[in-house]
LUMKOL-999216 format. One line per field, with one value per residue: residue number from 1; chain; x negated, y negated, z of N, C-alpha, C, O, CB in turn. Coordinates in steps of 0.1 Angstrom, whole numbers, plus 2048, in hexadecimal, padded with zeros to 3 digits. Each point is the difference from the previous one (the first is absolute). Glycine has a CB too. Example, Ala and Ser with C-alpha at 12.3 -4.5 7.8 and 13.67 -1.06 7.14 Angstrom:
! residues 2
num <- (1/2)
chaine <- (A/A)
n_c1 <- (77C/7F1)
n_c2 <- (839/7E9)
n_c3 <- (84E/7ED)
ca_c1 <- (809/7F7)
ca_c2 <- (7F4/7F5)
ca_c3 <- (800/800)
c_c1 <- (7F7/808)
c_c2 <- (7F4/7F5)
c_c3 <- (800/808)
o_c1 <- (7F6/7FB)
o_c2 <- (800/7F5)
o_c3 <- (807/801)
cb_c1 <- (81D/7F9)
cb_c2 <- (80C/811)
cb_c3 <- (805/7E9)
! end
This chain:
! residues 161
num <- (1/2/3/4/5/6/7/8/9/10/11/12/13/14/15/16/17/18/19/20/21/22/23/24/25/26/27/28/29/30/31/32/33/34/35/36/37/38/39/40/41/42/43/44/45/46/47/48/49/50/51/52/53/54/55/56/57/58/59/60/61/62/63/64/65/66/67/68/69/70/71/72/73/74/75/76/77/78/79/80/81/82/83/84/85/86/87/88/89/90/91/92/93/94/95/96/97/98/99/100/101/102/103/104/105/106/107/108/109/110/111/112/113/114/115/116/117/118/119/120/121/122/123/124/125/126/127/128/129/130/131/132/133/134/135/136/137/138/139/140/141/142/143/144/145/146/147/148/149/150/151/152/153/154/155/156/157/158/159/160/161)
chaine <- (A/A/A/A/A/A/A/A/A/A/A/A/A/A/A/A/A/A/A/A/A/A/A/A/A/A/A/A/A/A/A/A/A/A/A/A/A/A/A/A/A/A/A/A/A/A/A/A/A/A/A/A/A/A/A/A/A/A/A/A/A/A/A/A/A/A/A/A/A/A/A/A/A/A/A/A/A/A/A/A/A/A/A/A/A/A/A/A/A/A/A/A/A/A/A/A/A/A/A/A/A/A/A/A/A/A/A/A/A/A/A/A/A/A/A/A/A/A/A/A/A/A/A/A/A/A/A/A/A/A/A/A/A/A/A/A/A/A/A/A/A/A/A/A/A/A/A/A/A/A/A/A/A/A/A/A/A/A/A/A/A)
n_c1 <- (138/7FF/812/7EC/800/816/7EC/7E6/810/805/7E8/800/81C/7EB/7E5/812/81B/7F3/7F7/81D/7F5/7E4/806/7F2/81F/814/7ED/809/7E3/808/7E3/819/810/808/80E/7E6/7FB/7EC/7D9/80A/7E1/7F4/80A/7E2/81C/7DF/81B/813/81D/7FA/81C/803/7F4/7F0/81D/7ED/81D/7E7/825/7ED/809/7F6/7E6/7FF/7FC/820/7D6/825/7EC/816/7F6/816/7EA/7EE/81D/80C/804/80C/7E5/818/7DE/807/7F9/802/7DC/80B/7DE/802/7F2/829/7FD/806/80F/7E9/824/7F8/7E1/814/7DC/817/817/7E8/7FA/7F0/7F7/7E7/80F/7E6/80A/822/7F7/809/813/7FC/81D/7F2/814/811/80A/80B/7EA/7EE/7E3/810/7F3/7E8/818/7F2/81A/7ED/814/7EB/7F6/826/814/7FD/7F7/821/7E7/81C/7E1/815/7E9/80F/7FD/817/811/7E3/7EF/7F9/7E7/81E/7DB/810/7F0/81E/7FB/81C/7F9/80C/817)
n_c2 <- (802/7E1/7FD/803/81C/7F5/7E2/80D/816/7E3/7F7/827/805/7E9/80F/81D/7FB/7F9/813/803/7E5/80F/810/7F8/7F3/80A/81E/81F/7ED/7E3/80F/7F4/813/80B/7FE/7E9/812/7DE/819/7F2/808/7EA/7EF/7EC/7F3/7E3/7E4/819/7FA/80C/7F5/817/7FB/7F2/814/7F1/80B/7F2/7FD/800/7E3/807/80D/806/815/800/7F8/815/7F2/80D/7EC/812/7E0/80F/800/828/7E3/815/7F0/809/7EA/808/7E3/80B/7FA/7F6/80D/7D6/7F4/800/7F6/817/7E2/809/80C/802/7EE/7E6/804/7F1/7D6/80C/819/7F5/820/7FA/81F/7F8/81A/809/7F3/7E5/7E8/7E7/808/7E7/810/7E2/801/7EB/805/808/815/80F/80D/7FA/821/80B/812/813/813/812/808/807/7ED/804/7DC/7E4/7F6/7E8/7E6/7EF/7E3/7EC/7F5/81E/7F1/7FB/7E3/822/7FA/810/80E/811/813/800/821/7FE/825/7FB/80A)
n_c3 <- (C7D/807/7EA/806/7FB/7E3/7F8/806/7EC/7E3/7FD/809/7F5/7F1/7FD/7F6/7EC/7EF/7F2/7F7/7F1/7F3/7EE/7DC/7F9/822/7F1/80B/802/814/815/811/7FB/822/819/80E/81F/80A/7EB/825/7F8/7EE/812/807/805/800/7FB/7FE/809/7DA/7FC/822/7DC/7E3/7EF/7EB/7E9/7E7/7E9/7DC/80D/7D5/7F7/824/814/80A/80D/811/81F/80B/818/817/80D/80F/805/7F7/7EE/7E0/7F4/7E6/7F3/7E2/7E7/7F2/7FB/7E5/817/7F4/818/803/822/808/811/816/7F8/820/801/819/7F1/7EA/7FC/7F6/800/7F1/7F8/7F6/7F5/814/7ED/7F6/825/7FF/807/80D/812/800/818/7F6/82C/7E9/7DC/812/7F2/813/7EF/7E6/7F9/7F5/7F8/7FF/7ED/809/7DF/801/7FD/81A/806/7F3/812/805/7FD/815/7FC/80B/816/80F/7FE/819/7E5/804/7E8/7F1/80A/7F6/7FC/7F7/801/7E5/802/7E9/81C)
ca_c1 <- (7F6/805/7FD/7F3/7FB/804/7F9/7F3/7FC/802/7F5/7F7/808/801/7F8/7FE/803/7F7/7F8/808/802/7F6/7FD/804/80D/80C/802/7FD/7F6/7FD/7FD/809/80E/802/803/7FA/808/7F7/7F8/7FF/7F6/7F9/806/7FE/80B/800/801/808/7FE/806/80D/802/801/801/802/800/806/7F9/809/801/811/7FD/7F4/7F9/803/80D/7F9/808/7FB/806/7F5/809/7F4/7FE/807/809/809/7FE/800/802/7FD/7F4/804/7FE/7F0/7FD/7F3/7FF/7FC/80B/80E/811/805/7FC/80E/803/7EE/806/7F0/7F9/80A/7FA/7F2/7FF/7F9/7F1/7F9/7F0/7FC/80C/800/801/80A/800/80D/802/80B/802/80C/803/7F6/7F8/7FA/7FC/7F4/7F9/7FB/7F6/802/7F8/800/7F7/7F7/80B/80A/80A/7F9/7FD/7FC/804/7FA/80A/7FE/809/804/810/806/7FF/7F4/7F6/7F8/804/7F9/802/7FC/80A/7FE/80D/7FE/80E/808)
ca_c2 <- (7F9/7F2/7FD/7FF/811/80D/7FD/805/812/7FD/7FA/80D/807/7FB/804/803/7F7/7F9/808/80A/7F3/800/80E/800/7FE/80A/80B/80C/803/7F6/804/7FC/803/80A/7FF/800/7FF/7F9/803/7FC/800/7F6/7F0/7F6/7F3/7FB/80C/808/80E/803/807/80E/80A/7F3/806/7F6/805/7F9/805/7F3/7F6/7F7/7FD/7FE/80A/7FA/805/801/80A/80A/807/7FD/7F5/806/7FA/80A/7F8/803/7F6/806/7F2/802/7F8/806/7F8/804/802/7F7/7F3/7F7/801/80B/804/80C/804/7FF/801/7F2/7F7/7FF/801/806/802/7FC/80D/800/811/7FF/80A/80A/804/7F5/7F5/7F4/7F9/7F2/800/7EE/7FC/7F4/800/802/80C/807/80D/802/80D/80B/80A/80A/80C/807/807/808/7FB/806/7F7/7F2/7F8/7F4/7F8/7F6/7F8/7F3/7FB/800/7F4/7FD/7FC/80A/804/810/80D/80C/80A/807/80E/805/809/804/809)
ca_c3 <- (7F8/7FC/7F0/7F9/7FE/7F4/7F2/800/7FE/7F1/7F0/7F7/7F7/7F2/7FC/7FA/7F9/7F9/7F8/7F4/7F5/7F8/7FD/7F3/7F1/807/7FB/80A/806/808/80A/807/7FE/809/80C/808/80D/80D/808/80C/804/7F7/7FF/80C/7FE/80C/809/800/800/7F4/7FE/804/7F7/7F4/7F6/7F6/7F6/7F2/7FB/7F1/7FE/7F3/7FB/80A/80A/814/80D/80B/806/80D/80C/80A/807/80C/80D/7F9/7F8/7F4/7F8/7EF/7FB/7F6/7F2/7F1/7F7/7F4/807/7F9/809/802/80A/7FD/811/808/807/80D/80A/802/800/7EE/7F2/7F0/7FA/7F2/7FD/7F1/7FA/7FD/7F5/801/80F/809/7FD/80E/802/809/80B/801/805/7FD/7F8/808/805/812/7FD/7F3/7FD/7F4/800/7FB/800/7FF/7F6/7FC/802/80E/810/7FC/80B/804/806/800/809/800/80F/804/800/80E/7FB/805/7F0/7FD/7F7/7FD/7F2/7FD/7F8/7FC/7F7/7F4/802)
c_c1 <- (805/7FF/7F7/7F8/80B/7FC/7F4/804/806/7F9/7F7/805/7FB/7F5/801/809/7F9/7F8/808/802/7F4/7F9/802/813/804/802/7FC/7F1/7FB/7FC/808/80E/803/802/7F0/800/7F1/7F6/7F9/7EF/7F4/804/7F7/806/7F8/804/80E/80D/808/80D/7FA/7FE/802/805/7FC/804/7FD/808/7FE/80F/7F9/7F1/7F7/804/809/7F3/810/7F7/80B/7FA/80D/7F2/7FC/80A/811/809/7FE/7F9/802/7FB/7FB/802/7FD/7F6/7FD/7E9/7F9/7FC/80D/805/80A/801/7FC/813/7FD/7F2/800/7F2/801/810/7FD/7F6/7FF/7F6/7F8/7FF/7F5/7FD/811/802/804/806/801/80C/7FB/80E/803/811/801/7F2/7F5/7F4/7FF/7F9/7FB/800/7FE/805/7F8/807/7F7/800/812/80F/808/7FB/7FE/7FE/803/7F4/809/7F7/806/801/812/806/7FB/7F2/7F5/7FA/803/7F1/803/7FB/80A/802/810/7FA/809/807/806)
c_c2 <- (7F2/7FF/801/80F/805/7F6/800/810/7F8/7FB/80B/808/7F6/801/810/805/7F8/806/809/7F5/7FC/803/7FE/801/80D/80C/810/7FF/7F2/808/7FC/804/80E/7FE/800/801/7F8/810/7F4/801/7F8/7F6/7F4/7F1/7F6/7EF/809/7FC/801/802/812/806/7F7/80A/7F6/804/7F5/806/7F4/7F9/7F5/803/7FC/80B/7FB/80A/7FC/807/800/804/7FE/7FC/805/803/80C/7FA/805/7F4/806/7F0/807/7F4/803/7F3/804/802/7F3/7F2/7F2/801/807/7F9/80E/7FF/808/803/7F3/7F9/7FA/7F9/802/809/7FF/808/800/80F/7FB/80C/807/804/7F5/7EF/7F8/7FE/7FA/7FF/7F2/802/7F2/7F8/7FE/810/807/809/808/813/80A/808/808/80B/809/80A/80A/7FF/800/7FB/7F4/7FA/7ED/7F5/7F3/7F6/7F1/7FC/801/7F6/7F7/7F2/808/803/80F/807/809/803/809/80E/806/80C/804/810/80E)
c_c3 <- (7FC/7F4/7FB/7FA/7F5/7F7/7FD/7F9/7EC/7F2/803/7FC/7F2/7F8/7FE/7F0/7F1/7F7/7FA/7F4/7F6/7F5/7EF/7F8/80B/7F4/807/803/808/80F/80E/804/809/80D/80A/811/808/803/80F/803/7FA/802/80C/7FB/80B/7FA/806/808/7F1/802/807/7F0/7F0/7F6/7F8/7F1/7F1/7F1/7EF/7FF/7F6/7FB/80C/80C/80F/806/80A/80A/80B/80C/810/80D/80A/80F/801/7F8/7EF/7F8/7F2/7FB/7F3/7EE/7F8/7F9/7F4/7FF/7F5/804/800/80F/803/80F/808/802/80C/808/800/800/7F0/7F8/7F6/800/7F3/7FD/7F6/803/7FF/7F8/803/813/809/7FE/80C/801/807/805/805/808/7FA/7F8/803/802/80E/7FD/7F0/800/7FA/806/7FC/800/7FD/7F1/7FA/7FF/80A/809/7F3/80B/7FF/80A/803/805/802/813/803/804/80F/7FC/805/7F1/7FC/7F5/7FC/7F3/7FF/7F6/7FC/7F6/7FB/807/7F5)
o_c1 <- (80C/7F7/7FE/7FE/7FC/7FA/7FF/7FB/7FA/800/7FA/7F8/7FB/801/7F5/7FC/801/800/7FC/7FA/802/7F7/809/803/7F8/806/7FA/7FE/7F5/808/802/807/7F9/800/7F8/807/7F5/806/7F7/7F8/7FA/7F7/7FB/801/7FC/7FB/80C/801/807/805/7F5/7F9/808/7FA/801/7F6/809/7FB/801/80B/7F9/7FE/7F4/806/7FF/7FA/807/7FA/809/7FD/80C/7F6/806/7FF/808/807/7F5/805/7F9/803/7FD/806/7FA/800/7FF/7F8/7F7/7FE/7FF/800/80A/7F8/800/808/7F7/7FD/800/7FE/7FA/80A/809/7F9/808/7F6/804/803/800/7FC/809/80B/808/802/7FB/807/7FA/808/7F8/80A/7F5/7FA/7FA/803/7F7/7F3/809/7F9/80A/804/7F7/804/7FA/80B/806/808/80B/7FB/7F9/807/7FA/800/806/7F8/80A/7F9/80A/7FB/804/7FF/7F5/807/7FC/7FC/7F7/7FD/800/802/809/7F6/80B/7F9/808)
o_c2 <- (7FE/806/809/803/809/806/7FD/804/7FF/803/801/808/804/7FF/805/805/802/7FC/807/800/7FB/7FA/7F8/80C/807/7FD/801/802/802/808/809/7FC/80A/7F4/80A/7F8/802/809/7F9/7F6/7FA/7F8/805/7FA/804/7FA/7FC/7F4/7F8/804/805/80B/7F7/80B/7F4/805/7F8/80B/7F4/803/7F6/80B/7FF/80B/7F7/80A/7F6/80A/7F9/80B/7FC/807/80A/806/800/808/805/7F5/80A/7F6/80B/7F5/80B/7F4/80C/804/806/7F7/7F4/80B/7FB/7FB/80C/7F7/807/809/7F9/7F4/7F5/807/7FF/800/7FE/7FD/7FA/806/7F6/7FE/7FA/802/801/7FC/803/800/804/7FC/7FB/806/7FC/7F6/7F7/807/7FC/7FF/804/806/807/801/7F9/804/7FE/803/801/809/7FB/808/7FE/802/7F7/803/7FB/805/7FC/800/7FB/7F5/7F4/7F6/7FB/7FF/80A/7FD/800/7FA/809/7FF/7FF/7FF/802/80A/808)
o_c3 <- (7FD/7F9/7F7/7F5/7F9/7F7/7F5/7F6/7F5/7F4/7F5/7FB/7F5/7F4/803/7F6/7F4/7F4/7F7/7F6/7F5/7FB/7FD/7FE/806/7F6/80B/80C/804/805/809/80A/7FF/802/800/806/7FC/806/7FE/802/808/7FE/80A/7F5/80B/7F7/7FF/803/7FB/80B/800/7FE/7FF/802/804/7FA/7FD/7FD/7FE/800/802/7FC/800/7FE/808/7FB/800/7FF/801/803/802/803/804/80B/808/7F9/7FD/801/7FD/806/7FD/800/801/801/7FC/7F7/7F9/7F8/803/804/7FB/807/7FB/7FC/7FD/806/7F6/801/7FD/801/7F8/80A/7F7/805/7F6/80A/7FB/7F5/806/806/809/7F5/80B/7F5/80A/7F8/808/7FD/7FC/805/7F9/80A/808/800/7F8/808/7FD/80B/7FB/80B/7F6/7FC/7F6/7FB/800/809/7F6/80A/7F9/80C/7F6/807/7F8/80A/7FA/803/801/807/801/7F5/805/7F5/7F8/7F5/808/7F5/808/7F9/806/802/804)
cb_c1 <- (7EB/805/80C/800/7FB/81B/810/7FB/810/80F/803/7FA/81D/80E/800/7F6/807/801/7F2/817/80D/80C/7FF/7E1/800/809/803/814/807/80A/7E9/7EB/807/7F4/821/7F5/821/811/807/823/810/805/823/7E7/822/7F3/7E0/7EB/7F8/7E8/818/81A/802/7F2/80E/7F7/809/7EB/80F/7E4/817/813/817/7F8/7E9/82F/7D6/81B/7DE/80C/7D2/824/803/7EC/7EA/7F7/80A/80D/7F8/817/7FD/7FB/806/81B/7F5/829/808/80F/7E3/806/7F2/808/815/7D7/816/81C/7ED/81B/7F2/7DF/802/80B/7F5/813/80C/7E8/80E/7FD/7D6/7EE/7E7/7ED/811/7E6/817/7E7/800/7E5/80C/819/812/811/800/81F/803/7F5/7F9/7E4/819/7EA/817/7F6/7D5/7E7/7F1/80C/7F4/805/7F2/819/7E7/81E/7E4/819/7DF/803/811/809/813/806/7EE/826/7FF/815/7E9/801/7DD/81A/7E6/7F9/7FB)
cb_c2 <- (819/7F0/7EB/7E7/7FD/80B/7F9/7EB/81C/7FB/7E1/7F7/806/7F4/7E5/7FB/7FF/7FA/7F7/813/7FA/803/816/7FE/7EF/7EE/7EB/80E/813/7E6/7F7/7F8/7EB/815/802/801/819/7DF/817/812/81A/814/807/813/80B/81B/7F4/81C/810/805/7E8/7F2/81C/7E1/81C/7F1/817/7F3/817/80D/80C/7E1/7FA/7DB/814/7F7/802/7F7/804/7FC/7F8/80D/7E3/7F1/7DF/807/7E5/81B/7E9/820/7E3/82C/7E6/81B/7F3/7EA/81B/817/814/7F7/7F7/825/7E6/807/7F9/7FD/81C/810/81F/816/7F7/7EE/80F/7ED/810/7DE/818/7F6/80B/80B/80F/815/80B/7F4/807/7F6/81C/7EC/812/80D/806/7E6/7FC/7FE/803/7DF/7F2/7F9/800/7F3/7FB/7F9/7FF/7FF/807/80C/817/7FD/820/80D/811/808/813/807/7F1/81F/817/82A/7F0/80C/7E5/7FD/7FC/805/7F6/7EB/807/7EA/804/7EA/7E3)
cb_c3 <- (7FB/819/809/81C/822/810/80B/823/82C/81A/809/80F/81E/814/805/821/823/81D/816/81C/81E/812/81D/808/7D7/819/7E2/7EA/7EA/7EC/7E8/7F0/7E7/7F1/7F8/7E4/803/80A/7EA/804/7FD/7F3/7EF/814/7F0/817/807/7F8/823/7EC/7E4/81A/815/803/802/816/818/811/81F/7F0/81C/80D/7EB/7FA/7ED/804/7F9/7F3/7F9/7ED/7F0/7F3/7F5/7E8/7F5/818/817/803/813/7FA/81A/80E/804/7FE/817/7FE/811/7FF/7F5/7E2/802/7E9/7FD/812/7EF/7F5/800/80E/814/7FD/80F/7ED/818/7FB/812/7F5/7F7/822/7FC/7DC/7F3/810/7E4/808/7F3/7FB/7FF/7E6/81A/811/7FD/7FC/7E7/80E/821/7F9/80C/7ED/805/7FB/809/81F/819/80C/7F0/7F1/824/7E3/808/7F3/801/7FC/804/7DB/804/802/7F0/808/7FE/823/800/80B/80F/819/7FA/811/809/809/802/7E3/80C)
! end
């Protein structure tokens, strides 16, 4: 798989990502908080091809929230990346996701929320989160543009584990 294709699968990891970062104040009942794994079947990437496999682990840190993901790209290569958000629409560093050196995360309600994903301060990819009623399906909307300039769309399905 080419660079480009794993950094494609990666900005829709990051999306979802993203929508974890969105999520209400870090606490046990924080909806975000918890292990999330890649529903494949729900998802659409384009453009594609999806990661083989995405974990996403959302962990309170302080008053805000660490998002770690864990996927493995189409191409079988590893990608681990992720940051820590006070979800406040400030800037954090991304770490080892060579598309993105920031985000910058807002809360709309306790379910839902936005990460602006920036190379060299620069918006590339925008992405809504939603968690569902029950807490167990979070949906990742991603859009923008990869590193190639192809238009990233995804939908990104994750179920709490």
């Amino acid at each position: 798989m080419s660079v480009s294709a794993r950094k494609t699968i990666g900005m829709a990891i990051v999306g979802a990502v993203v929508l974890a970062g969105g999520l209400v104040a870090a606490q046990t009942t924080d909806p975000i908080v918890g292990t999330w794994v890649l529903d494949s079947a729900k998802s659409t990437y384009k453009p594609g091809p999806p990661p083989k496999s995405a974990t996403v682990v959302v962990e309170p840190a302080g008053k805000g929230i660490k998002i770690a993901v864990d996927a493995v790209n189409a191409d079988g290569t590893p990608s681990k990346w992720g940051f820590t958000t006070m979800r406040d629409g400030k800037d954090v560093p991304v770490t080892g996701n060579p598309a993105y050196d920031t985000a910058a995360t807002t809360q709309a309600t306790p379910t839902t929320g936005t990460t602006e994903y920036k190379k060299a301060g620069k918006v590339v990819v925008t992405t809504k989160l939603s968690i569902s009623a029950d807490s167990k399906t979070m949906t990742l909307t991603s859009t923008g543009t990869d590193p190639k300039g192809q238009a990233v769309q995804n939908v990104i399905v994750f179920r709490k584990k």
